[in-house]
N, C-alpha and C positions, 0 to 999 in steps of 0.2 A: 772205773779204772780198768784197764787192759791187766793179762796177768804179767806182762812185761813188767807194767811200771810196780808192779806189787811187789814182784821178786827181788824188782831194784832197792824198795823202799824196805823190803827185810832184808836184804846184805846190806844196807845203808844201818838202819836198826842194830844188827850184828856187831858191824865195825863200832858203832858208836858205844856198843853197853859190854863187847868183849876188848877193849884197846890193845890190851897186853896179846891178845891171841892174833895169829896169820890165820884171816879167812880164805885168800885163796879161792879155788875154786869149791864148790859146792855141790853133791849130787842132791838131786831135785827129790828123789824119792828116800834117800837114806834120812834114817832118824839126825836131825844136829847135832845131839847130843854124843853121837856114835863118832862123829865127825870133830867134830870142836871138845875141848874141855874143858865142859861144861857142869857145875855143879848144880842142885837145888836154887841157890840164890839168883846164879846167873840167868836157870830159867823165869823166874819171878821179877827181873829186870827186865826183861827180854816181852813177856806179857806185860807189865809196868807200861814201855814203850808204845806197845801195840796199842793199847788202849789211850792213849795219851795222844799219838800220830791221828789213830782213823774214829776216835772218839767213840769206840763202841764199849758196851759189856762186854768183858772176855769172864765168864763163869767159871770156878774149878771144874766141874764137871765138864767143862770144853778144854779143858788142856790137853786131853788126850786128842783132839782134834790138832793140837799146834805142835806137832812132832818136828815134820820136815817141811823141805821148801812147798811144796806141793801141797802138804794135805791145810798148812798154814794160810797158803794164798786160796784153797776153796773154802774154808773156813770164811776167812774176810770178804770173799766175794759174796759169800751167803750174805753175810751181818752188812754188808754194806747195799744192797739189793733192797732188805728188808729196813734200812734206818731212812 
């Protein structure tokens, strides 16, 4: 997967597990959470998704890799390289 389709497929993710929030535009590099308001659970939805979409392990100790747009899509390009 290109990083196009990846960024598409987590604003797609976003819209689907925040309904009630306007996503909007998005900076690539800002934390989401900075961005959207976003609580604990909404992040634990949001990993839910990812895992369920590209079918990998997401580990707690890789959360801190799922911040923003960017450090999200090289996280998955990793896991999806090595699956």
């Amino acid at each position: 997967m290109t990083r196009e389709e990846i960024k598409s497929s987590i604003i797609e993710i976003l819209n689907d597990t925040l309904p009630e929030t306007e996503i909007g535009v998005l900076e690539d590099n800002v934390p989401i959470s900075q961005q959207l308001e976003m609580d604990s659970m909404d992040f634990l939805d949001i990993i839910m998704a990812i895992k369920m979409k590209y079918k990998v392990e997401v580990l707690e100790r890789d959360y801190e890799n799922i911040t923003s747009i960017n450090s999200t899509i090289d996280y998955l390009k990793t896991k999806l390289a090595n699956a």
